[in-house]
N, C-alpha and C positions, 0 to 999 in steps of 0.2 A: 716037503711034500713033493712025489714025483711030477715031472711037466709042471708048476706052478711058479710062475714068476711071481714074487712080491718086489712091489714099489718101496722105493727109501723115501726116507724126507726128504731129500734135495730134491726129490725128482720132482714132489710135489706144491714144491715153494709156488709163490704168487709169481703170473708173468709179468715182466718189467712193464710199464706203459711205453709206448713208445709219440715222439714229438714231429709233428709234421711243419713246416714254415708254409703258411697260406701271405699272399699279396693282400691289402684291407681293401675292401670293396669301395671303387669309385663311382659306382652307379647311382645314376641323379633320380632322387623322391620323386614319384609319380605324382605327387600334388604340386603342383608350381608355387613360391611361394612371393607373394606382395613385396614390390618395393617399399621401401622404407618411406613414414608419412611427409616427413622433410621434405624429400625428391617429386614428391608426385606434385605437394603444395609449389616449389619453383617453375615445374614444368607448366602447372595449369596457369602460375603467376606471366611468365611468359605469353601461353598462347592470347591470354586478358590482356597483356599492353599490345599485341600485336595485333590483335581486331581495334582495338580503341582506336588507336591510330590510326588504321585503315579507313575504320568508319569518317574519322577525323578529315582527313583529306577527301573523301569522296562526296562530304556537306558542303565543304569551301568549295571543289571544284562545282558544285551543283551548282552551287549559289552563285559562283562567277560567270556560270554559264547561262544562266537564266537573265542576270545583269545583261552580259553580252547580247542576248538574244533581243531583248526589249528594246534598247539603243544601238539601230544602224547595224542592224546583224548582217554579215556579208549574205553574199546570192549563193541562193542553193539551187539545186536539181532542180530544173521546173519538170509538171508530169506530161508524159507521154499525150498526142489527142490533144493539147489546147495551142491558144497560141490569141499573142497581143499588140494590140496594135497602138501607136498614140496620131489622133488627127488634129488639126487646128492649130500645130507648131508654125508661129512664122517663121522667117530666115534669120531672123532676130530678133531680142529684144530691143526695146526703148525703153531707159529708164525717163517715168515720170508724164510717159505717153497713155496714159490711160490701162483698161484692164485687158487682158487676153482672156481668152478662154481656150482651156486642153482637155480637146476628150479622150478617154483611155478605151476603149473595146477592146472584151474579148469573147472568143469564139472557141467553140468545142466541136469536132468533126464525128463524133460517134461516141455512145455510151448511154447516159442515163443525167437524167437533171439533178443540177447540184446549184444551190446557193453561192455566193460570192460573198469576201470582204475585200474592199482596197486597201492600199496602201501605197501610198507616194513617197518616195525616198528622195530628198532634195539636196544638192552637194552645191556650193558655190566656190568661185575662184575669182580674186578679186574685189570680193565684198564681201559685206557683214549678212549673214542671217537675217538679223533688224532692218535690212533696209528692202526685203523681199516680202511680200504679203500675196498668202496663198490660200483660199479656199475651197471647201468642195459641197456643192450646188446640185441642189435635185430640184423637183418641178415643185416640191412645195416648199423650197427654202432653203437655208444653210442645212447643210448635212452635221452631226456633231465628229467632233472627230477626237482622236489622243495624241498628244503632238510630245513627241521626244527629242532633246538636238542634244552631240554630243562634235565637238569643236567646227567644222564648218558644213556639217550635214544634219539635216533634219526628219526625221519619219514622221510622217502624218498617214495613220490608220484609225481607220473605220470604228466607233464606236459599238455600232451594229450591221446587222446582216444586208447589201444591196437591196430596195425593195424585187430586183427583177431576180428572175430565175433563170440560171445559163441550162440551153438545152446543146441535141443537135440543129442546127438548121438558126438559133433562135442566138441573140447575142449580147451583153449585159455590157453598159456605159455609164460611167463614171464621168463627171465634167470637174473641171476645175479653173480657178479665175486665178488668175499671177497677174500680178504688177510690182514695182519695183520702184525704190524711193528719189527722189528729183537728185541727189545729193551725188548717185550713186555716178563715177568717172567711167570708168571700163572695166568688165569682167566677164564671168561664163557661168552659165547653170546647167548642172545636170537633171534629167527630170528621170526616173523610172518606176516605173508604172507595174505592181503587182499583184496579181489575184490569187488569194488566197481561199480554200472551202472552210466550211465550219469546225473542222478540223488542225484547224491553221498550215494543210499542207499547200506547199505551193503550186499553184496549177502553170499559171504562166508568166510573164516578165521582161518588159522592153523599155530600154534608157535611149534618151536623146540627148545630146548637147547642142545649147545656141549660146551664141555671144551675145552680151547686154550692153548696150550704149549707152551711154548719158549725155546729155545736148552739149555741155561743153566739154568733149571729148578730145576736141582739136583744137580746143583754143589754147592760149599760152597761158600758163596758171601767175597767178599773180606774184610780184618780186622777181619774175625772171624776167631777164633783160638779152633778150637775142642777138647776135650780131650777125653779120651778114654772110661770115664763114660758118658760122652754128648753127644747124636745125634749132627750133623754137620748140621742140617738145619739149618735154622735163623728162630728164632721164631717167629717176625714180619711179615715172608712172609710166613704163613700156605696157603697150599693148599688150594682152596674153591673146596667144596665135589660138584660133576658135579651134575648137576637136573635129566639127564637122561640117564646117559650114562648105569648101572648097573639095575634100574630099568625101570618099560615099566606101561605108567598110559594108561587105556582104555580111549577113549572119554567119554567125560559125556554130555548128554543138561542142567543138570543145570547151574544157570547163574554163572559164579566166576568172580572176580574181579581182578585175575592173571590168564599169561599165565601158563596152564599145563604144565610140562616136556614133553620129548618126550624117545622116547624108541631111542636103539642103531639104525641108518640106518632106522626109520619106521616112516612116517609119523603121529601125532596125531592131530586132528580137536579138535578144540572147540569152543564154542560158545559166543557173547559177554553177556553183561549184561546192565542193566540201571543204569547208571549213574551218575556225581556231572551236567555234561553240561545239559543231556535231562532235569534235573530238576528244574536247573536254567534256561532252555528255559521253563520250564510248569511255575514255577515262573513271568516269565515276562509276558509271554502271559494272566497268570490271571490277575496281576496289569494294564495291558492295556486295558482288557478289564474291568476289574474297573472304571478305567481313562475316559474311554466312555458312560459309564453308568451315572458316575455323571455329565460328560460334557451335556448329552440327559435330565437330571433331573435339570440342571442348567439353562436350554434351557426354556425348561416347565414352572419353576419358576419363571424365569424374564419376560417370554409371559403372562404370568399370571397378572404379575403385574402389568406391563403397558399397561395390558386392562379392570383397576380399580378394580380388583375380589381380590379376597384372595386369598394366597396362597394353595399350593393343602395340603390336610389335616387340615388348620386351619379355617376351619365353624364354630367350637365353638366358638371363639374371637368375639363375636360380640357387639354393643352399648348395653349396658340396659339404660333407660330411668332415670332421678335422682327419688326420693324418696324425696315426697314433703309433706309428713304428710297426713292428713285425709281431705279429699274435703266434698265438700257440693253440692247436687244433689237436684235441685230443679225438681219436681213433677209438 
């Protein structure tokens, strides 16, 4: 036919397909998916002995600190506003010369009235504990007291509250009777004298030292036989040189970690300092609240887990897809 092309059969064979090479897709599932149950049980096994243990250490330290605190606790901070006084110290003692009497006063310059407890902290040098006898004395009697000694010091505090009330202007005294036993050769006592509120914080705080004599102080002790090139003392039983009987220390506010001497007859104030207990209380208090922090982090962890998610921090862990060689992408 004129003008008419016709198609052949080759022309209208099928077209080939043809093969494109695509890279396999490395894009990470938009669901994140759980660590395996093995790993999450280790990780929470961990955090569990590491609070245990925390907790562990911060009971013992409590508990040693509290020990500390009760028997002979060092001087701490006294507060701002008070301040103490000891009267009726002689320039020495006598042993076996009958009783003394020490009174403590203290005084507050401004604020509000607060209750008092005492407590007299007693150190000796030179002698036993046993050969001192110390009381404390109000207008209707023995006061009761709690007496703790831990090797040559003893604390004797107040059972209960001062009957007086510390104001401004107004000043709360404590008396106490010392005497010392006939037996006793030569030594020294410290006395310090502290007021505590109902609180047991400390308000104020002042030590004295006097020498203690005993009537045959100077005589020749028996079995020694003097010569006339030998002093007659016994050499074993040297005087101990008094803290404060010849010199006179001023107060200081810096902290010390010993009571100061005191001058002859004169009151001297001091102040306490920080520490072995407040620090094993800051000790504890940190491990505890350690202890809570990973218990609150433990908590987190295992909510997490058994509500299928990941743990916190581990969104990088996730499935990658396998790696299947080169596909084929039909067109």
């Amino acid at each position: 036919m004129d003008g008419h092309r016709f198609t052949t059969v080759g022309e209208i064979a099928p077209r080939a397909s043809r093969s494109v090479r695509t890279r396999p897709s490395t894009r990470l599932p938009d669901t994140p998916i759980a660590l395996p149950d093995g790993r999450i049980r280790r990780k929470v096994r961990a955090v569990v002995t590491v609070v245990r243990y925390a907790l562990r250490v911060g009971v013992v330290l409590a508990c040693l600190s509290g020990v500390g605190a009760g028997v002979a606790a060092p001087a701490r901070a006294a507060a701002a506003g008070f301040a103490t006084e000891l009267s009726g110290l002689p320039t020495e003692f006598t042993a076996g010369d009958g009783v003394e009497t020490v009174s403590a006063v203290v005084s507050r310059r401004d604020g509000g009235c607060v209750k008092v407890r005492w407590s007299m902290v007693l150190t000796v040098q030179g002698l036993r504990l046993d050969q001192v006898r110390m009381d404390r004395v109000e207008e209707t009697g023995l006061f009761p007291l709690e007496i703790r000694t831990e090797g040559s010091t003893a604390r004797l505090t107040d059972r209960q509250l001062d009957p007086g009330t510390l104001c401004p202007g107004r000043t709360v005294t404590a008396r106490y009777r010392v005497a010392f036993a006939e037996d006793v050769t030569r030594g020294s006592v410290t006395l310090a004298a502290e007021a505590y509120d109902p609180q047991s914080r400390l308000l104020a705080r002042q030590a004295a030292t006097r020498e203690v004599i005993g009537a045959g102080a100077d005589a020749t002790p028996p079995g020694a036989v003097p010569t006339p090139d030998e002093p007659s003392a016994d050499p074993t039983d040297e005087p101990l040189e008094p803290a404060g009987v010849d010199e006179e220390a001023e107060p200081s506010e810096e902290v010390v970690a010993e009571v100061p001497p005191a001058a002859g007859g004169r009151p001297v104030s001091s102040s306490g300092g920080f520490g072995v207990v407040q620090a094993a209380f800051l000790l504890g208090a940190l491990l505890l609240s350690l202890g809570v922090g990973l218990l609150l982090r433990l908590r987190h962890l295992t909510r997490t887990a058994d509500d299928g998610g990941p743990g916190p921090g581990l969104d990088f862990e996730r499935a990658v897809p396998p790696q299947r060689g080169w596909g084929l992408l039909r067109r």
